[in-house]
C-alpha positions in Angstrom: 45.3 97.9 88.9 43.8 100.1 91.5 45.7 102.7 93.3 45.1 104.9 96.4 47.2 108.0 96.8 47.0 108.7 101.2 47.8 112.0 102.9 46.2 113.8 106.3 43.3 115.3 105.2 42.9 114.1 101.7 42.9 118.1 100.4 46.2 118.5 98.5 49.0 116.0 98.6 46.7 112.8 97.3 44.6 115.0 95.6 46.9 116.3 93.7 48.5 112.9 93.0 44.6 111.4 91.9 44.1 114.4 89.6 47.5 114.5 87.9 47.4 110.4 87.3 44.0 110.4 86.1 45.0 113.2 83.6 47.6 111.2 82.1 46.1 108.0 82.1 43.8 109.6 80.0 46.3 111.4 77.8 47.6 107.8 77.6 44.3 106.5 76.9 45.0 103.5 79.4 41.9 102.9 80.7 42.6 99.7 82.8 44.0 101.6 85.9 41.9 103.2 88.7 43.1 105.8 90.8 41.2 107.5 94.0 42.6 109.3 97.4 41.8 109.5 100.6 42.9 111.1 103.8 44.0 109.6 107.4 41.2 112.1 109.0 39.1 113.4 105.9 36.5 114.6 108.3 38.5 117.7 109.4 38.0 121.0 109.4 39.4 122.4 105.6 37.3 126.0 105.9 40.7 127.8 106.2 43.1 125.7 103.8 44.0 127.3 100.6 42.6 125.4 97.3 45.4 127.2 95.3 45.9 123.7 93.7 43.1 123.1 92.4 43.5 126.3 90.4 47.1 125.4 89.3 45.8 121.9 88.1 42.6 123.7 86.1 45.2 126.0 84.7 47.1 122.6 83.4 44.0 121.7 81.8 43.6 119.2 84.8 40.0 118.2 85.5 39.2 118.2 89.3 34.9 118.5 89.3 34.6 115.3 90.7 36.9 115.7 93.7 35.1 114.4 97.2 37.3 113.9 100.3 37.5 110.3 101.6 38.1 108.8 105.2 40.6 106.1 104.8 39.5 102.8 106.5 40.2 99.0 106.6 37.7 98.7 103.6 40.8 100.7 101.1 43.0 97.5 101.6 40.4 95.3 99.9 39.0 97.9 96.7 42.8 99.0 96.1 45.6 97.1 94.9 48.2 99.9 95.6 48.2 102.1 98.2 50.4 105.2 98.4 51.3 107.4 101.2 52.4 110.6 100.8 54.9 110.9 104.2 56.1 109.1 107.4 52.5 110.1 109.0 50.8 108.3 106.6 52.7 105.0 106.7 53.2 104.8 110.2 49.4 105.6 110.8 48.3 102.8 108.9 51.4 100.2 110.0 49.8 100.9 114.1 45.8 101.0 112.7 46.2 98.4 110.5 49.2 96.5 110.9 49.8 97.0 107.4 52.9 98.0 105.3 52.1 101.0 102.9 54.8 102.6 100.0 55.6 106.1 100.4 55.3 108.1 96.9 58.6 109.3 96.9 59.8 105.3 97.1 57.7 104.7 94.6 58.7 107.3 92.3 63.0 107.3 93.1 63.5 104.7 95.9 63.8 107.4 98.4 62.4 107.0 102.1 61.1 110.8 102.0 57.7 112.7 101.9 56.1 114.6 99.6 56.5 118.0 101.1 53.6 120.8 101.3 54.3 124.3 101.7 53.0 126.4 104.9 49.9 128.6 103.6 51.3 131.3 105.6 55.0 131.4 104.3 55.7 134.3 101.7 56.6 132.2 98.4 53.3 129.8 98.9 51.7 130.0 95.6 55.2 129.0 94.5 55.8 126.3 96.7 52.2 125.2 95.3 53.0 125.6 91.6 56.1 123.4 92.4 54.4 120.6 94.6 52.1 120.2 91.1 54.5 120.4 88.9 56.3 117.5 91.0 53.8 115.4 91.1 53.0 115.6 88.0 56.2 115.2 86.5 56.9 112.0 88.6 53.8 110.0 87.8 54.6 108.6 84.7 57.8 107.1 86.3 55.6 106.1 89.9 53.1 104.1 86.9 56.1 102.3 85.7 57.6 101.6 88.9 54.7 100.4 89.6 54.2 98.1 86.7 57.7 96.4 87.0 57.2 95.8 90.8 54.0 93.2 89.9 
């Protein structure tokens, strides 16, 4: 199976969801599942966001040295089994682009219709907010893997 994890501008949301799945695939030793992100306009401008999680997931003994941003286009719906997006913007982007029907994570993970939420990098508790989004991520993708698995 090959999954794509979607957000904006394929810097933390489905970055953070590539990294933490390839970590416990790999804990899990299950080698037969490939998982990559991309963004809905990876070309912007990232100079000024913070990379706060990538620390966070190198403190988690997360491995994030091959990270590169990718543009999402039409060519994702035929190299990816799976593709995940990360809020509303995401799904509805690709449903008018593409005309094609995308999961949210958060469905995936608990059945709920809601997006994985990112923290302002201006608002006073943000390396907290950060430490959590991780931390949520990572705690859900062993349940979005066997979601995924019983949905085949």
């Amino acid at each position: 199976m090959n999954i794509l994890f979607v957000c904006t501008d394929n810097f933390t949301r489905s970055v953070i969801a590539e990294f933490c799945t390839k970590s416990y695939l790999e804990k899990i030793n299950n080698t037969s599942v490939q998982i990559a992100s991309a963004g809905i306009r990876a070309n912007s401008d990232i100079s000024r966001y913070s990379k706060v999680h990538f620390h966070i997931m190198d403190g988690m003994g997360i491995d994030t040295s091959d990270f590169k941003r990718t543009q999402f286009d039409e060519s994702c719906f035929y190299k990816f089994d799976v593709i995940i997006g990360m809020s509303e913007l995401h799904k509805e982007f690709i449903k008018q682009r593409y005309n094609r029907d995308i999961s949210l994570f958060n469905e995936v993970y608990n059945g709920q219709q809601t997006p994985v939420h990112i923290g302002a990098p201006d608002h006073v508790n943000f390396l907290e907010q950060m430490n959590q989004l991780v931390m949520y991520i990572h705690n859900a993708v062993p349940s979005v893997l066997s979601n995924l698995e019983s949905m085949k």
